[in-house]
N, C-alpha and C positions, 0 to 999 in steps of 0.2 A: 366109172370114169376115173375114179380118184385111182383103183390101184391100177389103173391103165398109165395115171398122171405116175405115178410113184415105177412103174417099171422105168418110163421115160427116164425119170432122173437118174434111177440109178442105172440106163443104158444095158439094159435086161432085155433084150429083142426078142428072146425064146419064149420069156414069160408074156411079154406083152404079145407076140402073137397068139399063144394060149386063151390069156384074156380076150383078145379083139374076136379069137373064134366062138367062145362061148359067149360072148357078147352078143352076136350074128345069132346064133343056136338060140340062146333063151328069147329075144327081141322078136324073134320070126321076119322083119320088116330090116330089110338092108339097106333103103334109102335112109331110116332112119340116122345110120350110125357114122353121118359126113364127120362130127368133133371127134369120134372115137379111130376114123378111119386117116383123120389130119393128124394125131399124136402118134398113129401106127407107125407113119410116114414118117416124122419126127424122130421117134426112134431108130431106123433103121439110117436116117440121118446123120442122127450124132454116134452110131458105131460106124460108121464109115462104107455103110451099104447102100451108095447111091441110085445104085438102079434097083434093087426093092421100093425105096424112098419115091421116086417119082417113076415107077409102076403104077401105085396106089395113087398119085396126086393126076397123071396123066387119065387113071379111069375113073376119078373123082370128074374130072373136067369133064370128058367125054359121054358120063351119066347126070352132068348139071345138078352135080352135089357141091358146088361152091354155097356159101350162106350170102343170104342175100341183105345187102345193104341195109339196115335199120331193124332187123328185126331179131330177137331173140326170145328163147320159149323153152322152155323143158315138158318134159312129161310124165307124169307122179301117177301109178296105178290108174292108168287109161286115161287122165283127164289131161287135157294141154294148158300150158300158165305162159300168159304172154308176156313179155316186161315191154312194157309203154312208154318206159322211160328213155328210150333209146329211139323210140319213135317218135317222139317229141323234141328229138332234138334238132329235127329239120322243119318247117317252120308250113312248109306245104306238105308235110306229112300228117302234120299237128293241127290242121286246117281241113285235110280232108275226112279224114277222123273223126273230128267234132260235128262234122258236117252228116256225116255218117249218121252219128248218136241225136243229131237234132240240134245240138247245142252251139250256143253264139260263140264264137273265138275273139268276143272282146274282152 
């Protein structure tokens, strides 16, 4: 993702679709790659390739690869890592959760 970030800046659309393929190739899982597949878009954005750009954002939509409200995670050689701190920032998210775990939300 970083040198997907670093084509972006430097407005490299050859290289960052290079990236985004091998990305796709090693990953095997293509629903995975919704943040990899929003800076694709980005890029072909800021070189002035709008219809590449919302290609990829129209079949993000269409495949319900938008990220969903509250929640963020990566994943580090097979295992998933939630961040909860963002899930906590709503207040019945943070309630249900606990509730979940067993634990009082006083």
């Amino acid at each position: 993702m970083a040198l997907l970030s670093g084509a972006r800046n430097d407005r490299n659309k050859h290289l960052a679709q290079k990236l985004f393929h091998n990305m796709k190739i090693f990953s095997g899982m293509t629903n995975s790659l919704t943040q990899a597949s929003v800076l694709l878009a980005n890029v072909y954005a800021s070189c002035g390739d709008i219809e590449k750009a919302t290609d990829i954002r129209s079949h993000l939509e269409v495949s319900d690869g938008k990220r969903k409200a509250g929640l963020a995670w990566t994943m580090v050689n097979g295992q998933v890592f939630v961040n909860l701190k963002l899930l906590f920032l709503n207040k019945k998210y943070k309630m249900i959760f606990l509730n979940i775990l067993g634990i009082s939300s006083s």
